[in-house]
N, C-alpha and C positions, 0 to 999 in steps of 0.2 A: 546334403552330400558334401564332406569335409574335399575342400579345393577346387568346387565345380562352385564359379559364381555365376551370377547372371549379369547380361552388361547394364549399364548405367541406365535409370529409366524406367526402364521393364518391369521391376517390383515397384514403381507409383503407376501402373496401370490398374483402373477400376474394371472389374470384369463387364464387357457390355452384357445388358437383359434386354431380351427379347421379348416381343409383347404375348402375353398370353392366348391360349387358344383353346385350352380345357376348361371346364369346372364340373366340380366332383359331381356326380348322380344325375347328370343332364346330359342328353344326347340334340338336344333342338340350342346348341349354342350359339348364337348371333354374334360374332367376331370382330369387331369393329376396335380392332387396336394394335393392328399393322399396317395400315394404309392400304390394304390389297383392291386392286380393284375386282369388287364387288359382279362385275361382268362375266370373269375370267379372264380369258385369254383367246385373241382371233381364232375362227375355228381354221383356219388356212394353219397358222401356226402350230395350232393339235397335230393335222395331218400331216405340216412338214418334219414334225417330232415321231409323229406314230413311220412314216416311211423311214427315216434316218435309224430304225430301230435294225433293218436288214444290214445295217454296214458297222454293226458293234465292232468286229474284229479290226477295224480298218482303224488308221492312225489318222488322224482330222490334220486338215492342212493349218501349219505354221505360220502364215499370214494374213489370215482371216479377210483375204480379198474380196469375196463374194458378198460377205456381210457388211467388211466398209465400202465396198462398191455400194449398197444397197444404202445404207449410212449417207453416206455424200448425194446420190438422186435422190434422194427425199428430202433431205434438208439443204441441197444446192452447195454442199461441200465437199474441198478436194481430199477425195478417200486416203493420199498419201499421206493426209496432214491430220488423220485418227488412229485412235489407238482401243482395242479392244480387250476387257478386263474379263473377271468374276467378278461380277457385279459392279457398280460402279466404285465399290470401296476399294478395290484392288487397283484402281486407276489411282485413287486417292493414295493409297499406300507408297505406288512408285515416286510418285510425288513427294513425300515425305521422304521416300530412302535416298532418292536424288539428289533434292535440294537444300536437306537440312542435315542437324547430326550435332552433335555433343557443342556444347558451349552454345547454342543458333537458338533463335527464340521463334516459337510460332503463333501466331494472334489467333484467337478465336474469340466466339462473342458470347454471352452472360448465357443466353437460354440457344446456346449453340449446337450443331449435331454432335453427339455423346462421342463419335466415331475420331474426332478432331483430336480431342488430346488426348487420347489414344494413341493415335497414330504417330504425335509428337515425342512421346514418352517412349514409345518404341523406338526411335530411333536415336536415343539420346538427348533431344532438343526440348529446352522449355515452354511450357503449353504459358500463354498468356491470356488472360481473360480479360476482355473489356465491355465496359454496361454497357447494356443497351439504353434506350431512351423508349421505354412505355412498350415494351417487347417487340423494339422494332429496331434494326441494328442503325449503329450511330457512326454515321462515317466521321464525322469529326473526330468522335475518340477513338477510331480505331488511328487514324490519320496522326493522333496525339500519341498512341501508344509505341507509335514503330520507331527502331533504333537503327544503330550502324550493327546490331547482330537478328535482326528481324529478317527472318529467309522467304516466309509462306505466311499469306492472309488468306485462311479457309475463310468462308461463309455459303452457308446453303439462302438459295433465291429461285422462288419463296422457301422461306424461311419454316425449318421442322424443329421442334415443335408449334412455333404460333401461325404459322399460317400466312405474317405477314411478308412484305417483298418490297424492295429499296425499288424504286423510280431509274429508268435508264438513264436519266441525266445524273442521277446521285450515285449511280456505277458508273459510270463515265468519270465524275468526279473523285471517285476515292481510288480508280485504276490511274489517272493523272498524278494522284497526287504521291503512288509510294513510287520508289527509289527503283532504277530498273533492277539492283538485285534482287529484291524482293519478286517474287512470284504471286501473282495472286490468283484464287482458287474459285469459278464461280461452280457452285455446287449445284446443278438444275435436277435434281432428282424429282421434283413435280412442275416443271419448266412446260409442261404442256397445259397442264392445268387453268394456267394462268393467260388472260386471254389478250393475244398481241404481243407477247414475248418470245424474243427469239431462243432465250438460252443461252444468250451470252454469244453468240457469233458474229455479231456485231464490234463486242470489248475485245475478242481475238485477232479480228481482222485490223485494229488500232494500235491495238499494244501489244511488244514481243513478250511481255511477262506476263500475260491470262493465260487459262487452260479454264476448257470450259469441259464440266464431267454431267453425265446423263447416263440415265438407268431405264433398261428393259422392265423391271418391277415393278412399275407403279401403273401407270397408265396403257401400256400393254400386258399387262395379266402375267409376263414370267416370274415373277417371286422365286417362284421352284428352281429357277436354272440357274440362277445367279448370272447376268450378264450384263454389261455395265461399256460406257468406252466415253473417249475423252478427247477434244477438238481443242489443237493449238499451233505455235506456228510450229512447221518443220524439225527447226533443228531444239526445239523442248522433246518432241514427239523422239526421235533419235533417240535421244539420252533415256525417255521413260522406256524402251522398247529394249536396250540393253537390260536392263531389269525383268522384265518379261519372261516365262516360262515360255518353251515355246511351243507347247501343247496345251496351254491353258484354259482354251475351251476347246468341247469336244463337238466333232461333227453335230449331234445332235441338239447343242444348244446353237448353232451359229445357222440351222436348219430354220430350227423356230422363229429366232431373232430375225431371221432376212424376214420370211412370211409376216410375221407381227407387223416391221415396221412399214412395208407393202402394203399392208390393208389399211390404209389411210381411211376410209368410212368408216372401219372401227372405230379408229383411234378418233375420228370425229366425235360420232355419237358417243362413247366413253364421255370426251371432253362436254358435251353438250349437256347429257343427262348428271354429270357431277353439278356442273355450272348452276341449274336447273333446282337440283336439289340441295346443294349445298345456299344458296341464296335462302330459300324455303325456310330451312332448320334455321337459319342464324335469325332470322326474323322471329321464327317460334324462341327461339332460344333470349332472345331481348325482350320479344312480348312478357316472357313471362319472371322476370328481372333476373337474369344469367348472364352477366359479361360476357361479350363472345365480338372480339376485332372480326373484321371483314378479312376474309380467309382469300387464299389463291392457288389452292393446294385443294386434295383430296379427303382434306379433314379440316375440322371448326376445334378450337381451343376454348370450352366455354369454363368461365371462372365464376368462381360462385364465392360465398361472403365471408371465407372462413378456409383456411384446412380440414377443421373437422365438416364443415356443412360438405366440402367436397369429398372424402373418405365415405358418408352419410350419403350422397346420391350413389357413389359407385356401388357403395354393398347394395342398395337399392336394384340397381340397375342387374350386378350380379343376380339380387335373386331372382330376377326376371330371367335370366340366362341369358342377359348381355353382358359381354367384355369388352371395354373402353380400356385408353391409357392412360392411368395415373402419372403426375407428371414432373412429380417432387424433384426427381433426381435432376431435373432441370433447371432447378430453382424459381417451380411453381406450385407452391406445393396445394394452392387453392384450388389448381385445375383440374381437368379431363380432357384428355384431347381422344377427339372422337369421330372415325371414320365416318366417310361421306359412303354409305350403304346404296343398294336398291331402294325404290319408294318404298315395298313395304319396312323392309328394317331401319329407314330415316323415321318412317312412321312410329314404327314403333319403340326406338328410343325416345323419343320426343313425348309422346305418350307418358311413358314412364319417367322424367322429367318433371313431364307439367304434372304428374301425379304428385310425386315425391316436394315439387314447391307450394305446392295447395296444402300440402300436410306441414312445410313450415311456417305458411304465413297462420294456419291455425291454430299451429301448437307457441306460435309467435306471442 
């Protein structure tokens, strides 16, 4: 379109993929390459979805009181001092339009969420990438990478895709050590999974430059509604809330979302049966020699000896009518990262695993 450009950024945006959910001629597909929990979603949550359905015509309240009230008693935080998204990347998002913008650089790390320099490039701002050390983020070098134009240090904790997760004294350490401009970004998208972590409400309550984000999608079962919200101090929360729609969620998700995070015996047994099972699989997964770090998240990263040996398990696993995430695009290209299922379907990729490595130590 001759005179319409796009702003600066926006055409280095890589389109995010989403993890698959089909395969052709199979209707018994085993899904394990979104993280979704395998449970669903609290049946309270159903019901508060299925009633919220009589007030379609009705315009959803603007301050999502009810939800961060419900937010703050569960997690012992003050509801003025959260903020409520589409999903937690829209929290992420304000954060980028906020604090960064043309000439600003933003840190991200080697096998970091795909969402980060995205969201960098959207607004102008340069994405930086710093290694990790053995797929596990490296505060030193992020701590090495930062300038007088460094605005935002994303990282997700634990860490998506490896599973791995920095030690609170090593977040403590690397919130110490950036510049109070800098913002930093603790991303708990599977923050419950992980056992004895707060999610960062601890690095909030220390330092004016955390903002700590968390998602209804994972470990409560909403995927489908997109709901998401973000804990910092006050006057960050201000500033992200001018950016805000302010109809951005609707009655019916902020329905679900109260009930979900209510039923705390959900969200336990959830956490307990992942814990449970994901242990299990990583042990099968070593037994039978498949790299796989000790995960803290709702999926295992198992690495195997090759690219191609890993491409070779997945169509495997395909033709069994499982779907895992291949994980190239992350700069792994040996791995699979592969949902923490029910027993039967932990069962049964594992199965087909230890089949497919018995057929290469013979054709070995």
């Amino acid at each position: 379109m001759a005179g319409i450009a796009a702003q600066p950024g926006i055409m280095e945006i890589a389109l995010y993929v989403s993890g698959e959910s089909k395969l052709a001629g199979r209707s018994d597909v085993l899904k394990l390459s979104a993280n979704e929990n395998p449970y669903g979603c609290s049946p309270n949550a159903t019901a508060a979805f299925t009633a919220a359905a009589t007030d379609l015509h009705r315009y959803p309240a603007t301050d999502h009181a009810g939800l961060r009230r419900a937010i703050g008693e569960v997690h012992g935080l003050d509801p003025d001092r959260i903020i409520c998204g589409v999903g937690s990347d829209e929290v992420l998002q304000f954060v980028a339009q906020a604090f960064a913008g043309a000439g600003d650089e933003v840190i991200t790390t080697q096998h970091g969420f795909a969402m980060y320099p995205i969201l960098a490039h959207a607004v102008g701002a340069t994405p930086v990438t710093v290694a990790e050390r053995d797929r596990r983020i490296d505060v030193d070098a992020i701590l090495a990478a930062v300038t007088e134009r460094t605005r935002i240090v994303f990282l997700a904790n634990p860490a998506n895709p490896t599973g791995t997760m920095l030690s609170a004294d090593e977040l403590h350490r690397l919130a110490a050590g950036l510049p109070e401009s800098c913002l930093m970004v603790q991303d708990g998208a599977y923050a419950e999974f992980a056992e004895g972590f707060d999610g960062g409400i601890s690095l909030v309550e220390a330092f004016p430059n955390v903002i700590m984000t968390r998602t209804f999608s994972k470990i409560h079962g909403l995927g489908g509604l997109r709901i998401g919200w973000g804990y910092a101090r006050r006057e960050v929360i201000d500033v992200l809330n001018r950016l805000r729609q302010p109809f951005n969620l609707s009655n019916a998700q902020m329905a679900a979302a109260e009930a979900a995070i209510r039923d705390t015996d959900f969200t336990a047994r959830c956490a307990s049966e992942n814990a449970r099972l994901r242990r299990w699989m990583r042990e099968q997964l070593v037994q039978m020699g498949v790299g796989c770090d000790e995960s803290h998240a709702n999926f295992l990263l198992a690495r195997f000896a090759s690219p191609d040996q890993a491409k070779a398990c997945d169509a495997a696993l395909r033709e069994a009518g499982i779907i895992v995430r291949p994980v190239a695009s992350y700069g792994l290209p040996e791995a699979l990262r592969i949902t923490v299922g029910d027993e039967d379907g932990c069962r049964r990729v594992i199965g087909i695993i230890s089949d497919f490595m018995a057929d290469q130590r013979g054709a070995a």
